[in-house]
C-alpha positions as CSV (number, residue, x, y, z in Angstrom):
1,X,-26.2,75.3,-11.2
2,X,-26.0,74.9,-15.2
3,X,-23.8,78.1,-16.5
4,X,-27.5,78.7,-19.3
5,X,-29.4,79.3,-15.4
6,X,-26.3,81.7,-14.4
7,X,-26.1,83.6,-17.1
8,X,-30.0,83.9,-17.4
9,X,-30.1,85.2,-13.8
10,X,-27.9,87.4,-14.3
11,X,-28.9,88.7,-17.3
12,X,-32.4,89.5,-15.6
13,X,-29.8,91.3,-12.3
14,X,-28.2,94.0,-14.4
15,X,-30.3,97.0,-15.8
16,X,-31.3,97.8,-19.4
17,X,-28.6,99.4,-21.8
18,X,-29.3,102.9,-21.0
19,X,-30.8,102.4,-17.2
20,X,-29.4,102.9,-13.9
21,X,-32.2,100.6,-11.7
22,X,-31.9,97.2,-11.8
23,X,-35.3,95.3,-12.5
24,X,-35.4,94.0,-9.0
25,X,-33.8,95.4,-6.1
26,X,-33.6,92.1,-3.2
27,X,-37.4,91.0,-3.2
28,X,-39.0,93.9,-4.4
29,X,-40.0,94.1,-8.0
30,X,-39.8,97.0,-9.9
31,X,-43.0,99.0,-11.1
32,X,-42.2,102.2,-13.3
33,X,-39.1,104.2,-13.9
34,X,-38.7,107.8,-14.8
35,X,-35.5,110.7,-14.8
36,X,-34.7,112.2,-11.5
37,X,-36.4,115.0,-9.9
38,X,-33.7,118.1,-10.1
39,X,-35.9,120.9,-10.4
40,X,-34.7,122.6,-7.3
41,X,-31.7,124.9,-8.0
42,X,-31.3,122.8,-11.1
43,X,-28.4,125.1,-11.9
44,X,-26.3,124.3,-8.7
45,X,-26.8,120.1,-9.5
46,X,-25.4,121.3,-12.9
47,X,-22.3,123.2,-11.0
48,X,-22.1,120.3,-8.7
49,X,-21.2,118.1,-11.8
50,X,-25.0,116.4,-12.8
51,X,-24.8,114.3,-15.3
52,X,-27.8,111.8,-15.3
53,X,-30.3,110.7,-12.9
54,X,-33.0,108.1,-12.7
55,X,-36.1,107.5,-10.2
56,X,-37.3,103.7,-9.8
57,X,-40.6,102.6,-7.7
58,X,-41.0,99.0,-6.3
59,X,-43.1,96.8,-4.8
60,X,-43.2,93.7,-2.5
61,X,-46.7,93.2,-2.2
62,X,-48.4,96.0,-0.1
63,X,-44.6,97.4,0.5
64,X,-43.7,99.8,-1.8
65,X,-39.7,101.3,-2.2
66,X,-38.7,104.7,-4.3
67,X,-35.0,104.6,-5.2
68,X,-33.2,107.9,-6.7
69,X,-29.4,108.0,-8.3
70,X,-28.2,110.9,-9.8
71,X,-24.8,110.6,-11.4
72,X,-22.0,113.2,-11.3
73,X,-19.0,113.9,-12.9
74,X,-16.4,113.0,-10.2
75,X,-16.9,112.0,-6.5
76,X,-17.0,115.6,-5.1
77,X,-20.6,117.1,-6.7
78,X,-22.6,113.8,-5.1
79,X,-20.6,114.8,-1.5
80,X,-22.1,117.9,-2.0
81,X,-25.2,117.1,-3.1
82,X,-25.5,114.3,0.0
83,X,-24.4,117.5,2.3
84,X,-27.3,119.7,1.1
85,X,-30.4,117.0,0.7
86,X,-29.0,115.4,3.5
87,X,-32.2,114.3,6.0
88,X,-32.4,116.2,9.4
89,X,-32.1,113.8,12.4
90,X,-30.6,111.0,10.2
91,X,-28.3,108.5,11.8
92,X,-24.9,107.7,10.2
93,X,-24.8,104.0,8.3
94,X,-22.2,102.0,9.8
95,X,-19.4,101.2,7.5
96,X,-19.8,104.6,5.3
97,X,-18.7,108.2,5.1
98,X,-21.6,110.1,4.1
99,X,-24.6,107.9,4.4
100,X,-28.0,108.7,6.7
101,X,-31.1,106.8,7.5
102,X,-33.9,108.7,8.9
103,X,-37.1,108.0,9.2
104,X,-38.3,106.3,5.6
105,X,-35.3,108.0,3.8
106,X,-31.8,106.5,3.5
107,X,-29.4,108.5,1.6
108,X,-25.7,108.1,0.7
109,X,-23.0,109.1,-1.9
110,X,-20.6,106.2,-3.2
111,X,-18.4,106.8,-6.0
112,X,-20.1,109.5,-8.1
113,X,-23.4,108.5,-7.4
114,X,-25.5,109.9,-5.1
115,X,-28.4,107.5,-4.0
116,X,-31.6,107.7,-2.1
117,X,-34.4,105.5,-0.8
118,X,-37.7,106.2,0.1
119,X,-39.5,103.7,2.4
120,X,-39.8,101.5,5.4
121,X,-36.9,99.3,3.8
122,X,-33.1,100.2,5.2
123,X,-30.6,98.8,2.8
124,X,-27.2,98.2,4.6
125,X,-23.8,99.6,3.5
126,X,-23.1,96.9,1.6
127,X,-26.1,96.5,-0.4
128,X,-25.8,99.8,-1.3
129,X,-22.2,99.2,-2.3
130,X,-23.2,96.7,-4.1
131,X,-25.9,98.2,-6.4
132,X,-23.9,101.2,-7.1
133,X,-20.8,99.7,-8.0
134,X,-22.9,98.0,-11.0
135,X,-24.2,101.4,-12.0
136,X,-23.4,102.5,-16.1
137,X,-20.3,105.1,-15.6
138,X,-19.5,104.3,-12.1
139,X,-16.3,106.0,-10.8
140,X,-14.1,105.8,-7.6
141,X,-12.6,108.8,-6.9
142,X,-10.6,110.3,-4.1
143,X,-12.9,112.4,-2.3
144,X,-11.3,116.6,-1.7
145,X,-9.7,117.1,1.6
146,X,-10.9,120.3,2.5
147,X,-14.0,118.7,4.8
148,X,-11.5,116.9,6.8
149,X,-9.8,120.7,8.1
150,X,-13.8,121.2,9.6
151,X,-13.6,120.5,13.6
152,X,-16.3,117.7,14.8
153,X,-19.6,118.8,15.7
154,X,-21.3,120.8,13.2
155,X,-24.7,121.3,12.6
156,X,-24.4,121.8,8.9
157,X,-22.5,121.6,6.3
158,X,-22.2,122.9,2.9
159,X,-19.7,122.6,-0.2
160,X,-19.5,125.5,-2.7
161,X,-17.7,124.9,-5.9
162,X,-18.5,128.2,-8.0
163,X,-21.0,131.4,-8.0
164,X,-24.3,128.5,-7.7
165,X,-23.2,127.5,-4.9
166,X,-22.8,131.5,-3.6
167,X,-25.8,132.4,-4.2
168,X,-27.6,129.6,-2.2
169,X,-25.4,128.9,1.0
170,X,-23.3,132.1,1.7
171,X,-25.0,135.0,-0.3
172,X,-23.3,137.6,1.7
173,X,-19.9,136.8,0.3
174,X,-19.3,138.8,-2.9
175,X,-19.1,136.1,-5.6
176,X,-15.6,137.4,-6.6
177,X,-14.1,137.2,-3.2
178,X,-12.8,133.6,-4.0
179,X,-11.4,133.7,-7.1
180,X,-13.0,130.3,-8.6
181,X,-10.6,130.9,-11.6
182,X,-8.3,129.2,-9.4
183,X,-10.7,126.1,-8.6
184,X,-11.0,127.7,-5.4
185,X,-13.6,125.4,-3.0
186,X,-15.3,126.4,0.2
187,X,-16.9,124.5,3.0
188,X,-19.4,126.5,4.7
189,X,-20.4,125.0,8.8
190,X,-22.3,126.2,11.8
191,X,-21.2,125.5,15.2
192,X,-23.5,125.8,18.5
193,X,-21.7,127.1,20.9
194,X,-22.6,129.1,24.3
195,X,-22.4,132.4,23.3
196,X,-24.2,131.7,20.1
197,X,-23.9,130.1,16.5
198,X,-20.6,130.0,14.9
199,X,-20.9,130.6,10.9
200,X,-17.4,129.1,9.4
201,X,-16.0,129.3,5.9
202,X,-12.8,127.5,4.9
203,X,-12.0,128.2,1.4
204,X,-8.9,125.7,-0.5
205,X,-6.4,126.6,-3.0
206,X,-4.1,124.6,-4.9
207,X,-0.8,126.2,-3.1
208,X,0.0,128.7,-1.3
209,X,0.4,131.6,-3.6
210,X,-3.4,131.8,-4.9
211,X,-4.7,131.6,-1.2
212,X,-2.3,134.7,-0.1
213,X,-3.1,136.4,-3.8
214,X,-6.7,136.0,-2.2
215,X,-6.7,136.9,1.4
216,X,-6.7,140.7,0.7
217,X,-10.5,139.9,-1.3
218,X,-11.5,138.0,2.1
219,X,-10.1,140.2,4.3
220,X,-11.8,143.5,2.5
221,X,-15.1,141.5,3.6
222,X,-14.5,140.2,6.8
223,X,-11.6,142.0,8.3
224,X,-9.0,140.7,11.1
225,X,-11.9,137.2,10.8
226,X,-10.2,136.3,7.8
227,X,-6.8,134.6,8.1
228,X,-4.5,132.4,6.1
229,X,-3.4,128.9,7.2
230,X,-1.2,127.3,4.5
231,X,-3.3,127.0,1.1
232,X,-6.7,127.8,3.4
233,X,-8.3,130.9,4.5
234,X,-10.5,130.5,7.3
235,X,-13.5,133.3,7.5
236,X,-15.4,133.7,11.1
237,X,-18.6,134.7,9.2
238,X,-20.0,138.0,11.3
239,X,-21.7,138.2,13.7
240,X,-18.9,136.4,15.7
241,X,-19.6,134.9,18.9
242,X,-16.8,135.0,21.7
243,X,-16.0,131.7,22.0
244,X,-15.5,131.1,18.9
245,X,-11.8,130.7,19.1
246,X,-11.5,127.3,20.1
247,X,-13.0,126.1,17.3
248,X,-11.1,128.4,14.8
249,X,-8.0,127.4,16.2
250,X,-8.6,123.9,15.5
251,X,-8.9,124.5,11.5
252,X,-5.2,124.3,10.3
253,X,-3.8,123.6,6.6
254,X,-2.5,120.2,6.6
255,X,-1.7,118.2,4.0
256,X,-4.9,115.2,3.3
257,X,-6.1,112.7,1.2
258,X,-9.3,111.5,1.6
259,X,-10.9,108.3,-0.6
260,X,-14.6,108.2,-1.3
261,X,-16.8,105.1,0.2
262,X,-15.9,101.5,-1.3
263,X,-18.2,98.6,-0.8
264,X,-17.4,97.2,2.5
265,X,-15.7,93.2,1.9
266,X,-15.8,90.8,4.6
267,X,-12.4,90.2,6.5
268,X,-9.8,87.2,5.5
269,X,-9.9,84.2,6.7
270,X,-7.6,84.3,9.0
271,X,-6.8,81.1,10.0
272,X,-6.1,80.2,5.9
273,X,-3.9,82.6,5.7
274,X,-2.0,81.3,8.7
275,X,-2.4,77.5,7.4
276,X,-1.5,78.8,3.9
277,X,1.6,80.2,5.3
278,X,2.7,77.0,7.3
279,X,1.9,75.2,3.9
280,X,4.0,77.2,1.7
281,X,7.2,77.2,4.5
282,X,6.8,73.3,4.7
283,X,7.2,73.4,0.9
284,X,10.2,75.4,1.3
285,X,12.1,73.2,3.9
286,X,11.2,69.9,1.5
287,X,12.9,71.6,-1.3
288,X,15.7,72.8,0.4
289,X,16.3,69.3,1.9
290,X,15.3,67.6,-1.3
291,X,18.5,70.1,-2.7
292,X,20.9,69.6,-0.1
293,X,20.0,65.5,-0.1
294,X,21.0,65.7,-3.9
295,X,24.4,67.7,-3.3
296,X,25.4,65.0,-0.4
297,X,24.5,62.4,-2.9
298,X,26.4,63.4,-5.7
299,X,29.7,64.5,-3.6
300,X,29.3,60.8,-1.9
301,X,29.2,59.4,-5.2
302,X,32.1,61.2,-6.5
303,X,34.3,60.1,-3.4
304,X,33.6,56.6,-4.0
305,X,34.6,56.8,-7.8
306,X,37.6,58.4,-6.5
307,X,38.5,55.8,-3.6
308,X,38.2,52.7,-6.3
309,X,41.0,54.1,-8.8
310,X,38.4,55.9,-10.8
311,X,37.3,59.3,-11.6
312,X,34.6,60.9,-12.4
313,X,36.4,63.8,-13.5
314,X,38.7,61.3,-15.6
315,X,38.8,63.4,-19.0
316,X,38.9,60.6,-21.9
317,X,41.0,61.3,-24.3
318,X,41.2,60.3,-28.2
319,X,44.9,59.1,-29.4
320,X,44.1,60.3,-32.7
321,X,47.1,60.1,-35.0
């Protein structure tokens, strides 16, 4: 293909200075653009780290596709953001952390974009990957590892950074109990269990000091159901049912590190690697006996000049006088 054809494809591929949406998304064409919708709790998408947003429609003939990305400050606000918008009975996407299709919505956070698509169209992990990575301002952060203390099996989750988030998921805590001067986060999860639903709050710290300065605050509001694990304190949020212990005792401070989704890449190839590998040893031994057949050459040479009344070490010498 001539490089003019490349370049003008490509051109055409990547959005307008000052877009996020490209001007076609596979076979769909795009129709109108416009900001994203953040008019619910606008002030927690600002908490969560909001920075821009943009809403895209498309069409492939009678098909018609509605794509959202709403750009954040660092990978944790579009986590949180995909916790709270998240669709109820979505499916996890293969190949992705937080990513759900349900029925006509897809929705996933990569890097510090969330994304979501509205239609009878299901784009895979790595076409999603794929567009986002080309975003303006995309980032690749390591995700916090405060969800990974949560047990498996909750119903719900939610991810409070500051008094926002307070005030919409877990109103009953007094907004200074935590101590967000600290950057204090919490992860808020119900649990079914027999005996009823298990409301859980694990809030993080940076050490160890600021979540015992702390646990006093969370203990003055939920008594002997707040306890300290390392930098966490775990909260059974009242009323507590009775078996709720062996899910509390699963939540233990542990030291983490979580990476946000990456664009999934297909595996080596690897029988090249292994014929690569035989190629580059073969090059080895034919050096190495190219070397040694030089040495043997030289030290053969060298006894011959010696065995004729010559040397090859003979110094010549100038009678100067």
């Amino acid at each position: 293909m001539p490089w003019q054809l490349t370049a003008l494809l490509l051109a055409l591929a990547l959005p307008a200075s000052g877009a996020i949406w490209t001007a076609a998304l596979n076979a769909y064409q795009q129709k109108s653009v416009g900001p994203a919708d953040t008019s619910v709790l606008p002030e927690l998408w600002k908490e969560y780290g909001f920075q821009e947003g943009e809403t895209a429609t498309y069409a492939q003939g009678a098909k018609q596709l509605k794509a959202t990305a709403w750009r954040f400050e660092e990978s944790t606000g579009p986590m949180a953001a995909y916790w709270w918008q998240a669709p109820e009975g979505g499916k996890p996407i293969p190949s992705m952390k937080n990513g759900l299709a349900a029925k006509g919505i897809t929705l996933a956070a990569v890097g510090n974009y969330l994304v979501r698509f509205e239609g009878t169209y299901r784009p895979s992990a790595s076409e999603i990957g794929f567009w986002v990575e080309r975003f303006p301002g995309y980032r690749n952060r390591s995700l916090p590892a405060l969800p990974t203390y949560l047990p498996e099996g909750a119903s719900s989750r939610r991810y409070i950074v500051g008094p926002q988030g307070i005030a919409a998921f877990l109103h009953d805590l007094p907004v200074a109990t935590p101590g967000f001067h600290f950057g204090t986060e919490i992860v808020v999860a119900r649990y079914p269990t027999k005996a009823g639903e298990l409301r859980v709050a694990v809030a993080g710290f940076a050490n160890h000091a600021m979540a015992r300065q702390q646990l006093p605050a969370f203990q003055q509001f939920a008594g002997q159901n707040a306890k300290r694990s390392g930098a966490l304190i775990v909260v059974a949020l009242p009323p507590v049912p009775s078996d709720a212990a062996p899910i509390l005792d699963k939540i233990r401070y542990d030291t983490v590190v979580e990476f946000s989704d990456t664009v999934p890449t297909k595996m080596p190839n690897i029988a090249g690697v292994v014929l690569g590998s035989f190629r580059f040893v073969g090059a080895l031994i034919l050096v190495g006996l190219g070397s040694g057949g030089s040495v043997a050459l030289f030290l053969f040479l060298r006894q011959r000049s010696r065995d004729s009344g010559s040397s090859l070490d003979a110094m010549t010498r100038l009678n100067l006088e």
